[in-house]
C-alpha angles and dihedrals in degrees: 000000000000092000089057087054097064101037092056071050096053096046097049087058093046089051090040088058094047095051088061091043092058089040093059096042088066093033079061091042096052089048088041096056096047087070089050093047122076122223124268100220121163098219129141102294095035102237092223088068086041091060095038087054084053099044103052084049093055097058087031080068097045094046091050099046090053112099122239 
């Protein structure tokens, strides 16, 4: 019985140590995608049509390097 105990023990620790992992690791991804996602400001020149511009003339220039 008492086997049985520690190993319920065991497990919930286990389980226990897993749980933060997985909670730091999105704590890291969170962080993480903040640095690969620009900034939505509204300035002057709102900076979503700004990335769409440069988007669209990113792929303009893809398509248009690709032979035929």
């Amino acid at each position: 019985m008492e086997s049985n105990f520690l190993t319920d023990a065991g497990a919930d620790e286990m389980n226990q140590d897993f749980s933060e992992y997985v909670a730091n690791l999105q704590l890291h991804m969170t962080l993480q995608s903040r640095n690969l996602v620009p900034t939505l400001k509204q300035t002057l020149l709102d900076s979503r049509q700004q990335l769409l511009h440069q988007t669209q003339a990113n792929f303009e220039k893809l398509v248009s390097r690709q032979g035929l």
